[in-house]
Each structure stands twice: as C-alpha cells, then as structure tokens.
PyMOL commands that place a pseudoatom at each C-alpha (Angstrom):
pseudoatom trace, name=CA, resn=UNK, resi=1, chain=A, elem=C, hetatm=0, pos=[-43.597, 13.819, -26.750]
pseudoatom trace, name=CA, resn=UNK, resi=2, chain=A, elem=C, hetatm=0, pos=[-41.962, 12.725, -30.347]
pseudoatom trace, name=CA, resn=UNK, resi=3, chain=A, elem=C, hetatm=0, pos=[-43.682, 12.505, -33.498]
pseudoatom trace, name=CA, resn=UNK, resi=4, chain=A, elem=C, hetatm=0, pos=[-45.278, 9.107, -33.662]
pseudoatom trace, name=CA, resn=UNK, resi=5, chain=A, elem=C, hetatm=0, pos=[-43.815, 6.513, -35.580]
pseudoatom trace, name=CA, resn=UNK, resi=6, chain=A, elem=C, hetatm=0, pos=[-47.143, 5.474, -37.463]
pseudoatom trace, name=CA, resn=UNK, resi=7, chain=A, elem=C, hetatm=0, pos=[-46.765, 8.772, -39.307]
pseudoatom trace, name=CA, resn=UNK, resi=8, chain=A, elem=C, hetatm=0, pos=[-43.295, 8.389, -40.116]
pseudoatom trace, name=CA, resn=UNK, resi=9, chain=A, elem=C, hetatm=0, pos=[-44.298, 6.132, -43.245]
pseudoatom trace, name=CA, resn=UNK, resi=10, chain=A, elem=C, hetatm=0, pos=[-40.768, 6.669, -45.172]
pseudoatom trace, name=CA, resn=UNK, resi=11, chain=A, elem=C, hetatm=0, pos=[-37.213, 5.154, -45.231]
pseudoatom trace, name=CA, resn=UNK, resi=12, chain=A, elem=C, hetatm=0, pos=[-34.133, 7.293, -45.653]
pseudoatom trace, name=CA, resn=UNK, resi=13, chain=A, elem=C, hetatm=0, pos=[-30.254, 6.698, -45.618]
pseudoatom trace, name=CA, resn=UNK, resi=14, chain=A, elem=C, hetatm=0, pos=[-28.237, 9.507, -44.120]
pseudoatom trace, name=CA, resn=UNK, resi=15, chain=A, elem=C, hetatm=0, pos=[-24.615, 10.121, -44.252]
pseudoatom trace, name=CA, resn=UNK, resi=16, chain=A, elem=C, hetatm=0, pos=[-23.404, 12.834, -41.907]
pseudoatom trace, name=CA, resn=UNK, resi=17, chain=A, elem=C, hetatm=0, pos=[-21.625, 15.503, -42.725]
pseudoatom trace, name=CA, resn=UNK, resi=18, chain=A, elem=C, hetatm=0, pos=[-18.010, 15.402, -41.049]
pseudoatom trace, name=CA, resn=UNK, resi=19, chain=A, elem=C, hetatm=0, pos=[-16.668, 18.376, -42.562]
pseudoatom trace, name=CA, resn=UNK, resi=20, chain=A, elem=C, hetatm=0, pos=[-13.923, 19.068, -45.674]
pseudoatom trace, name=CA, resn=UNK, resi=21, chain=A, elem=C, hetatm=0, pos=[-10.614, 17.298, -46.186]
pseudoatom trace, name=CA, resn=UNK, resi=22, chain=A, elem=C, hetatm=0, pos=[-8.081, 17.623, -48.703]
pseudoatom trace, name=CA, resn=UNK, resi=23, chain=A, elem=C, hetatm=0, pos=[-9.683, 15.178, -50.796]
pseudoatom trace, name=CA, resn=UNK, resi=24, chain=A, elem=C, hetatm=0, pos=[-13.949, 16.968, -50.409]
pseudoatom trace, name=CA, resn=UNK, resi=25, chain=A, elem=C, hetatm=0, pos=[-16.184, 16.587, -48.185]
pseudoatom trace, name=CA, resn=UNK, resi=26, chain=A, elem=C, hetatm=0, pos=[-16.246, 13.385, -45.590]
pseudoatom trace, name=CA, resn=UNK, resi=27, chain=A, elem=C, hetatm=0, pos=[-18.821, 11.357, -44.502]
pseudoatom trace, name=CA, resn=UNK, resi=28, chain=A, elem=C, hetatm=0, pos=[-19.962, 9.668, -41.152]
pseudoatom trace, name=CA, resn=UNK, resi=29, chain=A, elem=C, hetatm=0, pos=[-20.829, 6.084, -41.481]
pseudoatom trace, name=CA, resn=UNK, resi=30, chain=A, elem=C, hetatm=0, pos=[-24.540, 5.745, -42.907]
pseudoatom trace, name=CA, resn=UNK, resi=31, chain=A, elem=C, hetatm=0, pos=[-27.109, 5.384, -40.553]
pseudoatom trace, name=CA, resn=UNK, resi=32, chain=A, elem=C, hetatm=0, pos=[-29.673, 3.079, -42.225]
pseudoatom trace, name=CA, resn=UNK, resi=33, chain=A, elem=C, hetatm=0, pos=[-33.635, 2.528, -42.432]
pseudoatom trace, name=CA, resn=UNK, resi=34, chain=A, elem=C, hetatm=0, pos=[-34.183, 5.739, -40.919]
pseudoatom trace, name=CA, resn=UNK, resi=35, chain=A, elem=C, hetatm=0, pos=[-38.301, 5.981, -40.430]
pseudoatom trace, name=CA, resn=UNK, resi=36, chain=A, elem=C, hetatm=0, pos=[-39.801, 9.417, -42.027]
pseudoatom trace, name=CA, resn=UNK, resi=37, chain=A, elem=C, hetatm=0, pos=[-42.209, 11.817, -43.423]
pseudoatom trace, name=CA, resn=UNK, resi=38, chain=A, elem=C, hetatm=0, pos=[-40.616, 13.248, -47.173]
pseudoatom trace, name=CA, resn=UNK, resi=39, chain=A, elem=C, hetatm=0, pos=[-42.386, 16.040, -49.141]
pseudoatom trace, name=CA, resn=UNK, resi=40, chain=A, elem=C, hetatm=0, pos=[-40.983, 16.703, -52.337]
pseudoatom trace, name=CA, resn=UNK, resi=41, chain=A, elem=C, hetatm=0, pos=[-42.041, 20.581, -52.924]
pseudoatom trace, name=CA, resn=UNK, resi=42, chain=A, elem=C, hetatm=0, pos=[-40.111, 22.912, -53.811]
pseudoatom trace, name=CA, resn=UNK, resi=43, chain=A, elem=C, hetatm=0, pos=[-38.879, 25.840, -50.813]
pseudoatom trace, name=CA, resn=UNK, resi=44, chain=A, elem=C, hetatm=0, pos=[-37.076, 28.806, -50.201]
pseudoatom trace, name=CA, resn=UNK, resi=45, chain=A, elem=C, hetatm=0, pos=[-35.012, 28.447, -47.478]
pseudoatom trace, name=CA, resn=UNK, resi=46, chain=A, elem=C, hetatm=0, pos=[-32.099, 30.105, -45.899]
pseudoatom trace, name=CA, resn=UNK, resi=47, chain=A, elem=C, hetatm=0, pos=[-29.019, 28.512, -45.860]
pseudoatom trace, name=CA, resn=UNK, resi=48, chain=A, elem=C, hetatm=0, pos=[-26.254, 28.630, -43.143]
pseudoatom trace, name=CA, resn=UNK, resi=49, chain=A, elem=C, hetatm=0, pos=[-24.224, 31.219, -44.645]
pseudoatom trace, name=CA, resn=UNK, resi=50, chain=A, elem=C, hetatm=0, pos=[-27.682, 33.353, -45.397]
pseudoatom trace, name=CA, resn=UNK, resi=51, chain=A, elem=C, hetatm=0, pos=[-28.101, 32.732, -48.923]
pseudoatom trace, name=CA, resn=UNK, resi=52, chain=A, elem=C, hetatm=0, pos=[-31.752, 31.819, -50.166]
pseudoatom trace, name=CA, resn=UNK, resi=53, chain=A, elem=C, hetatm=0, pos=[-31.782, 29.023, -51.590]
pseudoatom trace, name=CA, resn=UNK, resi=54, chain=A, elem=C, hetatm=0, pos=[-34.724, 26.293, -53.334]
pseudoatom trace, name=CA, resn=UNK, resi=55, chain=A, elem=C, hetatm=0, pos=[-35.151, 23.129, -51.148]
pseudoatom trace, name=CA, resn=UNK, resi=56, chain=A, elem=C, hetatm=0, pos=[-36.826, 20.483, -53.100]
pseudoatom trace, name=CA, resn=UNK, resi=57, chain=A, elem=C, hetatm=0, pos=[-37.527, 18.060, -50.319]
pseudoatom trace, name=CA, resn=UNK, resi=58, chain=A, elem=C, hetatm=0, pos=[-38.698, 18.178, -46.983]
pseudoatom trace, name=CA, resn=UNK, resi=59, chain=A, elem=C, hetatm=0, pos=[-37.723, 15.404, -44.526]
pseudoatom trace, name=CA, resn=UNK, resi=60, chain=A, elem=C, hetatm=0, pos=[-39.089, 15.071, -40.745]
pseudoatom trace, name=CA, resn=UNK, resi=61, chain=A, elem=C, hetatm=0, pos=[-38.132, 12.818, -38.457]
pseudoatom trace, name=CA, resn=UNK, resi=62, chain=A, elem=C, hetatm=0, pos=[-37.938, 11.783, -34.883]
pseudoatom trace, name=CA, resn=UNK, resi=63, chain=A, elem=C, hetatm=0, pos=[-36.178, 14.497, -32.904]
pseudoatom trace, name=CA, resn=UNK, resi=64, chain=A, elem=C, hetatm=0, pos=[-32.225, 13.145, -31.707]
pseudoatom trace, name=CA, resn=UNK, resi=65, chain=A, elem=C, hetatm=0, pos=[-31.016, 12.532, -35.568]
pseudoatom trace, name=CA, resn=UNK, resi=66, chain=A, elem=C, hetatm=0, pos=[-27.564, 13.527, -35.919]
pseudoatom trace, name=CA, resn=UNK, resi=67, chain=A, elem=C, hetatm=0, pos=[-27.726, 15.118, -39.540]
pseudoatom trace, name=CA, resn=UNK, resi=68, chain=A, elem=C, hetatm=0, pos=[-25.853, 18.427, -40.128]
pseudoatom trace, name=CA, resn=UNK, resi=69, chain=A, elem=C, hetatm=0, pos=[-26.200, 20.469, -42.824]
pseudoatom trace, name=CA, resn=UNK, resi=70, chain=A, elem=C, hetatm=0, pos=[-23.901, 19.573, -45.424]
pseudoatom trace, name=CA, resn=UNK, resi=71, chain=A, elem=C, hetatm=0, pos=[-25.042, 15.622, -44.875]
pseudoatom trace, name=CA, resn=UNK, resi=72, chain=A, elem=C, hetatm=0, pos=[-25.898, 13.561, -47.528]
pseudoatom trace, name=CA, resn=UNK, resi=73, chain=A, elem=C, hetatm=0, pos=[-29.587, 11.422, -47.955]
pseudoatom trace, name=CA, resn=UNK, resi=74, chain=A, elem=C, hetatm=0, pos=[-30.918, 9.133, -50.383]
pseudoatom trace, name=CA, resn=UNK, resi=75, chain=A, elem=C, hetatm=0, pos=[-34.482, 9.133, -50.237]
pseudoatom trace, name=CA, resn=UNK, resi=76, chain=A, elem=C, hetatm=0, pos=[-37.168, 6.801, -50.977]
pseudoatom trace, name=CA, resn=UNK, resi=77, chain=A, elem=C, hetatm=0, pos=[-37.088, 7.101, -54.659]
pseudoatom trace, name=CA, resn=UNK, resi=78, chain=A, elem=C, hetatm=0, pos=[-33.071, 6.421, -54.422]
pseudoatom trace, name=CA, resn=UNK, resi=79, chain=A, elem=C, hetatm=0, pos=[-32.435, 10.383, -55.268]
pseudoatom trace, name=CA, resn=UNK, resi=80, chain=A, elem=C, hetatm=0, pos=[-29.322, 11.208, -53.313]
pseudoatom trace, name=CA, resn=UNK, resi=81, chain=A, elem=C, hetatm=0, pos=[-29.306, 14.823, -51.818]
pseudoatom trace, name=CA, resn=UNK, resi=82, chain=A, elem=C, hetatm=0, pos=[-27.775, 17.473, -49.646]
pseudoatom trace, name=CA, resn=UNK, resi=83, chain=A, elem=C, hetatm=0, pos=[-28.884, 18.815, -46.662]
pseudoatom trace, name=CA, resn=UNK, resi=84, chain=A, elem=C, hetatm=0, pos=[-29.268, 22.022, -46.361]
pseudoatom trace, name=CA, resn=UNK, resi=85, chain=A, elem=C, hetatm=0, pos=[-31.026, 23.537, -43.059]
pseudoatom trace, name=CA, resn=UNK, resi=86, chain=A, elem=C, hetatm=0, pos=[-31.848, 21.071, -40.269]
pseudoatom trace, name=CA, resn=UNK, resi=87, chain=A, elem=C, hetatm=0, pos=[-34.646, 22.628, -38.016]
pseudoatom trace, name=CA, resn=UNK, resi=88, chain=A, elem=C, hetatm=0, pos=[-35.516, 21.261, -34.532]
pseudoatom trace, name=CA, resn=UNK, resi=89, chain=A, elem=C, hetatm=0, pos=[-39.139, 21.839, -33.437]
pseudoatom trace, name=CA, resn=UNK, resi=90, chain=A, elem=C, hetatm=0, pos=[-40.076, 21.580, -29.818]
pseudoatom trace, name=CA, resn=UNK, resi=91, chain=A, elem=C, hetatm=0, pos=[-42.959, 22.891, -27.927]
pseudoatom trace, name=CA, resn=UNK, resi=92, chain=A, elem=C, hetatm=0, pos=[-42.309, 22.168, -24.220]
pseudoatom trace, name=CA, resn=UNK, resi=93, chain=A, elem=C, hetatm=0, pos=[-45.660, 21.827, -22.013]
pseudoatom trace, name=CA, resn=UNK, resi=94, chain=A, elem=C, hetatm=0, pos=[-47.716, 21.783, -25.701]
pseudoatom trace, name=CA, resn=UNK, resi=95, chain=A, elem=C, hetatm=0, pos=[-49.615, 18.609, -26.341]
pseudoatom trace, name=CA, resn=UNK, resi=96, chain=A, elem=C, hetatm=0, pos=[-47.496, 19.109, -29.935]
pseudoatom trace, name=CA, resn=UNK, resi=97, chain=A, elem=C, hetatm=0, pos=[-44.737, 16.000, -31.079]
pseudoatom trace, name=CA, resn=UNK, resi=98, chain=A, elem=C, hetatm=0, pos=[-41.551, 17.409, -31.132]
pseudoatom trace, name=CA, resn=UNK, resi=99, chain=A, elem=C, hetatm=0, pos=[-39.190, 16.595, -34.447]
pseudoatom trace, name=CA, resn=UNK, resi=100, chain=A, elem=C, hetatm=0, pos=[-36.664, 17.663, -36.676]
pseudoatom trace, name=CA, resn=UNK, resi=101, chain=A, elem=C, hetatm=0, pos=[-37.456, 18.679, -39.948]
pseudoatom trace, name=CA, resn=UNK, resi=102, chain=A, elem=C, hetatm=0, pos=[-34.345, 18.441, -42.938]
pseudoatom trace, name=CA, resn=UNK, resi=103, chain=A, elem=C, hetatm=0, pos=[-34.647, 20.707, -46.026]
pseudoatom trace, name=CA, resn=UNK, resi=104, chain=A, elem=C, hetatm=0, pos=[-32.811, 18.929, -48.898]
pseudoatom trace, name=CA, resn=UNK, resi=105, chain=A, elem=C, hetatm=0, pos=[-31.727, 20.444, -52.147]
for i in range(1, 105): cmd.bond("trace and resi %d" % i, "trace and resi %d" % (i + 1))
show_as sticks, trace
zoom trace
C-alpha cells in the first residue's frame, strides 16, 4: 500500500542528480508536478559521507521517485534546494503506506 494521494497536498519539481562533470554537477531532465507532503523544520540528519548536517525541509512522496541525493527541488514556495538523504519507508504485511521521505537542505 502507498501513501494516498489525498494527503499528498504539495507540488514539487525535481531534477536528478546525474553525478559531476568537468563543468559541476549534471542534472536529469525535471520531472514535473510531482504530488507531496513538505515540512519546512529544521533537522539533523546524516549525510552520505556521515557528516551531520541541518535539513530544513522534509519532502514525502509516493514510494518509486527516482531522486538521489545530490538532486535538486524547487518547492512550493519556488525555494530551490538540495537533497540530501532520501529514505525509503516500507512496512511489508503492516496496514502502514509505504513512501519515500527527501531531507532537503
């Protein structure tokens, strides 16, 4: 079961990380309208290379999204940000949605 789309009551524009060129970093073609749920709090979180560092938004979405760390969103305020840990949450045999939840800097 996926998180229902009622309470995904956001739009967000993501850009996936490709990985670094000589030029920076490249990105995937945007994937548009994206439905969500964004919290703007601020988080400690633990990056991929095991620094802590503060997330200041929070985006969950339906489980599938192809959004690696290093991608860049614009949320629904227009604020263009990084991601920084992408977390997939599951609970097989649970009557619990599964998603994917995207802490941003």
């Amino acid at each position: 079961m996926s998180v229902p789309d009622f309470l995904l009551r956001h739009r967000v524009r993501i850009e996936p990380y490709l990985g670094e060129s000589a030029y920076g970093p490249r990105y995937g073609d945007p994937i548009e309208d994206i439905p969500a749920l964004v919290a703007e709090a601020v988080r400690m979180v633990r990056a991929p290379d095991g620094r802590e560092v503060t997330s200041t938004a929070q985006v969950i979405t339906a489980p599938g999204l192809t959004c690696p760390p290093g991608s860049r969103l614009t949320l629904p305020g227009g604020r263009v940000t990084t991601a920084l840990t992408v977390a997939h949450h599951t609970a097989p045999g649970l009557p619990v949605p599964a998603c994917m939840e995207v802490s941003c800097e």
